[in-house]
N, C-alpha and C positions, 0 to 999 in steps of 0.2 A: 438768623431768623429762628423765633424760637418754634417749636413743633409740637402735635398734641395728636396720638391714636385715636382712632374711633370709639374705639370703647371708652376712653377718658370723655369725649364728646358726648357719647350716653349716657354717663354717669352724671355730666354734668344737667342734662336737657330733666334726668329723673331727680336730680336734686332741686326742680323748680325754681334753682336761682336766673333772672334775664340774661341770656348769652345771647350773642351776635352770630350768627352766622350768613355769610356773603356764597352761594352756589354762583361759581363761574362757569360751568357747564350750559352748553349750547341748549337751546330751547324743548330740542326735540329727548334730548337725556333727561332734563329736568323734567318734563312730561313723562316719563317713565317711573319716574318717582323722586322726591327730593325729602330733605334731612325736616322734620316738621320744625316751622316757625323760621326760616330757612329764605332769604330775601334772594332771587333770584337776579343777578347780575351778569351777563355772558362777559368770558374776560374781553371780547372787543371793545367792551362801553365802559368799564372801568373805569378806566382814566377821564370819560368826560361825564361819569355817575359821580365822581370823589366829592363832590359840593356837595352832595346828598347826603353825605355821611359824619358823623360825630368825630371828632379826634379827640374827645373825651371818652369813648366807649372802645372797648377793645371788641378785634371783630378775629373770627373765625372763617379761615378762608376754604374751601371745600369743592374739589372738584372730580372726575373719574377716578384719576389713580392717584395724584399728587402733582402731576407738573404745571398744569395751566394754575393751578392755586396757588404754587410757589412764586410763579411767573406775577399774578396778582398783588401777591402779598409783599413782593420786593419794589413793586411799584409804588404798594399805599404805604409802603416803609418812607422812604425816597421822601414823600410828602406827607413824615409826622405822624401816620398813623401805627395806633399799638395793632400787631395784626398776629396771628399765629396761623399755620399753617396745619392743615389738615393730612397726613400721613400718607398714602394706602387708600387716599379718596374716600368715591362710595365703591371700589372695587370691595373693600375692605369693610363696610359698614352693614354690622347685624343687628343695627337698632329697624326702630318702626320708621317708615315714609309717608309719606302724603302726595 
């Protein structure tokens, strides 16, 4: 599974190219703040969200520290999807939220 730090995630959201990002963190985290432009997805629903999703676009999976992302991300592997995982979560994230 390929992998991508926060700050690369920054760099990317200030380089105003369209990135994907998937937050699988539970409602009440994402309410605390989430990654701006950031589709909030709890990893329960994932698997019955994946029709929603492009497997033309690659997506950026993001959650507290890293594990429930990975957990996501080997799922939308599984089923075709380009996915990367997000590192170090938002433990790890010193960009802006929303």
């Amino acid at each position: 599974m390929e992998q991508i730090n926060p700050n690369e995630v920054e760099a990317l959201l200030k380089g105003n190219l369209p990135i994907n990002i998937i937050d699988v963190r539970e409602s009440e985290e994402v309410n605390a703040g989430k990654i701006p432009t950031a589709k909030h997805i709890p990893l329960g629903l994932v698997e019955f969200k994946m029709q929603d999703l492009d497997k033309s676009k690659e997506y950026i999976m993001v959650c507290q520290s890293g594990g429930r992302s990975s957990k996501a991300a080997t799922l939308l592997e599984d089923h075709g999807f380009k996915v990367i995982n997000m590192i170090g979560g938002m433990l790890e994230w010193n960009g802006p939220t929303e």
